[in-house]
N, C-alpha and C positions, 0 to 999 in steps of 0.2 A: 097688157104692157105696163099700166102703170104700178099694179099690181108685184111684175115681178122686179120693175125699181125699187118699189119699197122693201120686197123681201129682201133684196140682192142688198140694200142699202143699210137694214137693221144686219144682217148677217156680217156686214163688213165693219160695223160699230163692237158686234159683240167680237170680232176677233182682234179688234184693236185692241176693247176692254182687256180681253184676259190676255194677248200678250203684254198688254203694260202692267197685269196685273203680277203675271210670272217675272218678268223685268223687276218690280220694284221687291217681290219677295225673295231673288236670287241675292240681290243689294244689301240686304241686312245685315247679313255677318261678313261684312268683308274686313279681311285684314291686310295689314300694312307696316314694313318693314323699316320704320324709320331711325334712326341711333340714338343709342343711349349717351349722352353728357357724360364726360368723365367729370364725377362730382360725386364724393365723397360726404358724409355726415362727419362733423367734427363734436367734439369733447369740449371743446374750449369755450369758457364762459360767456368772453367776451362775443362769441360768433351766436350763441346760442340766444345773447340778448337784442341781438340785433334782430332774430329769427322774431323773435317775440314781439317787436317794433312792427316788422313786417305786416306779421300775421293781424297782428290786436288793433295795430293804430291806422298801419299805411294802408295795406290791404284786406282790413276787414274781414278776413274769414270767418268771423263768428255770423255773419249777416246771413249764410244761407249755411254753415257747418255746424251750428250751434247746436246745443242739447236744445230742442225744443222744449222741454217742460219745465225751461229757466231762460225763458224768454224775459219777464220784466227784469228779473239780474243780472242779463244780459244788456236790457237797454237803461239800466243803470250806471253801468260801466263795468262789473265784473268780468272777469275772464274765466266763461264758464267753458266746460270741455264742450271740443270740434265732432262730437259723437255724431252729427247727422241726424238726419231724419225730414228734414223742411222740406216740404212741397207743395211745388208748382202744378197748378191745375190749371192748364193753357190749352186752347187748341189742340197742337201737337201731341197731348198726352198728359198724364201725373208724369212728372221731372223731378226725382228726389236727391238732396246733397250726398253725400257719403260720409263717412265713418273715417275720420280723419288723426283718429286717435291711433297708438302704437299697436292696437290689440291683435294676434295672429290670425286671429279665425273671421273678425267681423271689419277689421282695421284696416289700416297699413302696412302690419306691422309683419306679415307675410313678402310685401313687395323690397325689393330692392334698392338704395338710393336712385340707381343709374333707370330703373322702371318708373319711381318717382317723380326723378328729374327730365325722364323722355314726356311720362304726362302734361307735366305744367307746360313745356318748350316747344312738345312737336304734335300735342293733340292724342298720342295715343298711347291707348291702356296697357296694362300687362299681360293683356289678353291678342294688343295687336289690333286691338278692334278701336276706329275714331271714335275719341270723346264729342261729346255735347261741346259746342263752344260757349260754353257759360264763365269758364274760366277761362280768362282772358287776356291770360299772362306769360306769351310768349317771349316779350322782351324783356324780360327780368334779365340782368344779368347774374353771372354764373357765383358770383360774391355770393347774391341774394338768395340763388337758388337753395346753394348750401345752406346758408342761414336758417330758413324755413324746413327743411329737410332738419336740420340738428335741434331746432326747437320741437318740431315734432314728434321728433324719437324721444325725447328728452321728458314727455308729458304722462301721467300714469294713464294706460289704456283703460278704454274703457267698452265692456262687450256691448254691442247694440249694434245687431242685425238691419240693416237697413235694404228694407224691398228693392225691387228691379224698378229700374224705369218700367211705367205700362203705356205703351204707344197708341194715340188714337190712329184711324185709317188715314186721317192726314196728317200725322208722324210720321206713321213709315212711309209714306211718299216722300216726305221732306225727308227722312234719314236718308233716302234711295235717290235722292237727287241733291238737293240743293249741298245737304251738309253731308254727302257719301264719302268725302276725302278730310281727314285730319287738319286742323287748320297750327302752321307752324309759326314761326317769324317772319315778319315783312323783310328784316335786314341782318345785319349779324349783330345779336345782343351783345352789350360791353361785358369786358372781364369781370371789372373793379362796377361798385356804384358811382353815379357822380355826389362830390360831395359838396357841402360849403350855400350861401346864401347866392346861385345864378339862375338864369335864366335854363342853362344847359341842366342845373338837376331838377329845375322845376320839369321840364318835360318829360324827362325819366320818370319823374314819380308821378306827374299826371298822367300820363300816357301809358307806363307798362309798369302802375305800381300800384295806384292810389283808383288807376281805369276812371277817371270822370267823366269821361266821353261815356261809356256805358250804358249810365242813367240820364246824360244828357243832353243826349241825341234823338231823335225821335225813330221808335223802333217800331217794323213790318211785325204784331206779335205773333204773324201763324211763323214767320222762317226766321223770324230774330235778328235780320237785315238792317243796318240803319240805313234808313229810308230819309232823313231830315240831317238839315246843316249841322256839322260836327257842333257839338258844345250850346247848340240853338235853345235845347231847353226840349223838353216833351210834354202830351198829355198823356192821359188814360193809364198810369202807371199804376198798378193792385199790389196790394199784399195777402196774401192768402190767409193770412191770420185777421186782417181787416176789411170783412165782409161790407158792401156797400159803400166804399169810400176810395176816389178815385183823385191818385196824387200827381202834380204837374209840377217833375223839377225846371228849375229856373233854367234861363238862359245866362249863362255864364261869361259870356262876351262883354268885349268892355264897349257894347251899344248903345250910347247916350240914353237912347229911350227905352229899349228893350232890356238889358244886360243889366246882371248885378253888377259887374265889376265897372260899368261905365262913369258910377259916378264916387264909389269907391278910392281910399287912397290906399298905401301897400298899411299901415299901418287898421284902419278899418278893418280889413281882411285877416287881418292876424286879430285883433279886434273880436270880429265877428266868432272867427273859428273857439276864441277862448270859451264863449259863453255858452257854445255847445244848442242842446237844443232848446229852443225856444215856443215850438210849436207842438205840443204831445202830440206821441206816438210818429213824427217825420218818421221813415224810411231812413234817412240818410243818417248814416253811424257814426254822429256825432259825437259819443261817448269813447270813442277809440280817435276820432280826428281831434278832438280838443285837446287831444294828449302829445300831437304831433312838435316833432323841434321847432324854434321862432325860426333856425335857416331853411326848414323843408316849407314852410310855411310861406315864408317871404320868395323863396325860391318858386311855389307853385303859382302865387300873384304874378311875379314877371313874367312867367310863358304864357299864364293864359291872357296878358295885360298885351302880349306881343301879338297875338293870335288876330286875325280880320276881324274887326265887327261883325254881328250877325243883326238882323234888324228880324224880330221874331218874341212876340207877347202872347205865353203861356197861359195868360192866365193867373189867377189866384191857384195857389201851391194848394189845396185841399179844397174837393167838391165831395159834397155827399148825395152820391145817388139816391140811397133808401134808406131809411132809418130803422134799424136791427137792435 
């Protein structure tokens, strides 16, 4: 008897296994019919420089789209080409950026505005199939989108193949569940950007511009969940190019005891931002934020000045595991 509970009992484990295992390889390629933005690439100088603000200052894209093999002229300040290549070696799988130059065959430069502008907005490719939610800039408004669409047309392409993602077994479980559906806007993104030295453009640009929540939040890293108090500050953060060295951005909160901004004035903060980085090699893309306007600036102090306190110490910003 006992005998045939354990058979009956491994037999009913292995039909579990491989139905969940046909379940999560059905999951893979799915696609999904979401709209394209009516949004255009424009010609006009002025649109094209704000794209370049966008891209270089607010939101960073050279941080994971960059030519890797001009990584220090990158964390110089230059503006080296979005050619791709950077990779994540997490859990989940190798995670690599893309190829964000014009070029037709390795690029963008094949896709569509309205294909472009469905990516950044609603999560999916031009394949139909959900993006990685790495990018994390569904609230952009439709100003901004164009903006970054006309600066990126606007840049000489540049050919550079850049591999597949390669999924570990606990990727495609996670692609097959947790992030199987495109992730779009929480609300309806604004037309126009907010402009001017408020409260209301600081949020836009920290929230669906500048992403600070991103880095400092503390993040689940097999599903990329945040798991910790918005803005709290995190540990254990890698850079794949900086083996053995394990970085803790701040808690951002104006927390007396915890928070950078608690003890902080607006002028400090603009301050701080001028002098860029302080710490070799920080993560945090200093070289593009110290270039930021004094209103986007002053603007992103009051909303995160507005925001709860969080009571939560990170830590010193750089710990070294092992010495390489």
């Amino acid at each position: 008897m006992i005998l045939r509970i354990a058979v009956s009992l491994v037999a009913l484990v292995a039909v579990v296994v491989a139905g969940f295992g046909i379940y999560v390889a059905a999951r893979q390629n799915l696609k999904f019919d979401a709209p394209y933005p009516d949004i255009t690439a424009s010609t006009d100088s002025a649109v094209i420089a704000r794209g370049r603000y966008v891209v270089h200052s607010l939101a960073n894209c050279g941080a994971c789209h960059r030519d890797t093999t001009r990584t220090a002229d990158w964390m110089a300040g230059a503006e080296v080409p979005l050619s791709g290549g950077f990779t994540w070696d997490i859990p989940p799988g190798k995670i690599r950026a893309r190829n964000l130059t014009p070029d037709d065959e390795t690029g963008i430069g094949r896709f569509s505005d309205g294909a472009i502008a469905r990516a950044l907005r609603h999560g999916v490719g031009h394949d139909g199939r959900a993006l990685l939610p790495f990018m994390e800039l569904q609230g952009l408004s439709d100003e901004d989108i164009t903006a970054i669409i006309s600066y990126l047309r606007a840049q000489p392409p540049v050919h550079n193949l850049v591999p597949a993602h390669r999924y570990s077994l606990l990727g495609n479980v996670v692609k097959a569940t947790v992030l199987a559906n495109p992730v779009g806007p929480s609300g309806t993104p604004p037309t126009a950007s907010p402009r001017g030295a408020s409260e209301e453009t600081g949020r836009y640009l920290v929230g669906s511009v500048a992403l600070c929540w991103a880095c400092h939040t503390q993040r689940d890293m097999a599903t990329g969940a945040l798991v910790g108090s918005r803005f709290g500050g995190s540990t254990g953060f890698t850079e794949p190019d900086q083996p053995g060295v394990s970085w803790s951005p701040p808690n951002i909160t104006a927390d007396s005891a915890t928070g950078r901004l608690g003890n902080w004035s607006e002028d400090d903060f603009v301050m701080r931002f001028r002098a860029g980085r302080l710490i070799p090699h920080s993560p945090m893309p200093w070289q593009g934020l110290q270039k930021l306007d004094e209103d986007d600036l002053r603007s992103m102090y009051r909303y995160l000045k507005s925001l709860p306190p969080v009571k939560n110490d990170v830590g010193p910003p750089l710990v070294v595991l092992e010495r390489k």
